[in-house]
C-alpha positions in Angstrom: 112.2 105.7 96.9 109.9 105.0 99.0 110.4 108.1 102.0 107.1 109.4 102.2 105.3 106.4 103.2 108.0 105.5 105.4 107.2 108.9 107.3 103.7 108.5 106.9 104.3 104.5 108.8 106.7 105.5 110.9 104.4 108.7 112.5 101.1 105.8 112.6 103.6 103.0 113.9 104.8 105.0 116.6 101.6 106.4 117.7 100.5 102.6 117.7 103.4 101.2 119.6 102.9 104.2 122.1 98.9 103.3 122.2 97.9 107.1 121.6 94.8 106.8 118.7 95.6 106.0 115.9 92.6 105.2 112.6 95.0 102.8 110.9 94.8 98.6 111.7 98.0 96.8 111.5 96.7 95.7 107.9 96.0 99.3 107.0 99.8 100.0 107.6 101.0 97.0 105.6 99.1 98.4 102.5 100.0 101.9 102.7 103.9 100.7 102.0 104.4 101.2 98.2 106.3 98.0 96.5 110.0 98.6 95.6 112.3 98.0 92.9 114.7 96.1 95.7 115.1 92.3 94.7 113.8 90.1 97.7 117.5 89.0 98.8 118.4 93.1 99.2 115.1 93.1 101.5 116.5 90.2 103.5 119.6 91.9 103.7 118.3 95.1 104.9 116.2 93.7 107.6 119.2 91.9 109.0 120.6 95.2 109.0 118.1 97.0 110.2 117.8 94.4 112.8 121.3 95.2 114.1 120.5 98.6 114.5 118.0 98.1 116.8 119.9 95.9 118.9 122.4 98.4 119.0 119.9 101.0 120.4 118.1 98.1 122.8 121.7 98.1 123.8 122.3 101.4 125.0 118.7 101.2 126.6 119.9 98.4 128.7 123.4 100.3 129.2 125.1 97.3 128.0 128.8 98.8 126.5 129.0 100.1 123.2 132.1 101.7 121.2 132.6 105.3 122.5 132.2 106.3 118.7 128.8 105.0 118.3 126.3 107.3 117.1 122.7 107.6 119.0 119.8 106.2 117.5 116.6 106.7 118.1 115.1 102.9 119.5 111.5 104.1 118.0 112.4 104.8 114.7 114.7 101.8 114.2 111.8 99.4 115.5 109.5 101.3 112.8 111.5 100.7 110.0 112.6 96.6 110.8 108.5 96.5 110.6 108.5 98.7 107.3 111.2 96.4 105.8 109.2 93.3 106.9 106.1 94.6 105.2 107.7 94.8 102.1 109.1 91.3 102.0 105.1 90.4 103.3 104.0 92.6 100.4 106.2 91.2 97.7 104.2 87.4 98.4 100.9 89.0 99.2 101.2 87.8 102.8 99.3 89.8 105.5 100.9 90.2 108.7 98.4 90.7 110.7 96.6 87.6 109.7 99.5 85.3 110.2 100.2 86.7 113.4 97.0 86.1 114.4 96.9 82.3 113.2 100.4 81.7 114.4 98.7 82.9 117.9 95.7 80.5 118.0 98.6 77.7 117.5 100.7 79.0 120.2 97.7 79.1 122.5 97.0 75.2 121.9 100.7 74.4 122.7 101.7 73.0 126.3 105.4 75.1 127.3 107.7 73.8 129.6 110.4 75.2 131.4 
């Protein structure tokens, strides 16, 4: 349902994460996703999927073992759609990514860590 904007994110995501220009801000992408019809707990349940995927490819990047049948993924477009997914559990409460991010930041940059 919602394939075209996923395309459309995915090709401005990955030209983002691979700092080539891009004319869309981080907020841009997060309102280009259209809502969906998926209740919340399918959402959660999909990043957690999509989630696992990812690990799955971080895992062949790091050529840590993997089942001989495993299919290749591509590492880009896995990390593309766990940030599509988010933005529709962000867009289903009005939350804006970017600005928490950002305010989550100015907290972690007042905190004292310790090894």
């Amino acid at each position: 349902e919602t394939t075209d904007a996923y395309t459309t994110l995915q090709k401005h995501f990955l030209s983002f994460i691979h700092k080539k220009n891009t004319s869309l801000s981080f907020s841009q992408m997060q309102q280009i996703i259209p809502s969906t019809s998926h209740t919340t707990e399918v959402l959660c349940l999909q990043l957690v999927e999509k989630n696992g995927l990812l690990f799955k490819c971080i895992r062949k990047l790091e050529r840590i073992k993997l089942d001989a049948s495993s299919k290749t993924m591509n590492t880009d477009q896995k990390l593309a759609e766990v940030l599509l997914t988010l933005c529709q559990i962000a867009n289903r409460f009005q939350l804006n990514l970017e600005t928490l991010f950002r305010e989550k930041e100015a907290i972690n940059k007042t905190r004292k860590w310790q090894v």
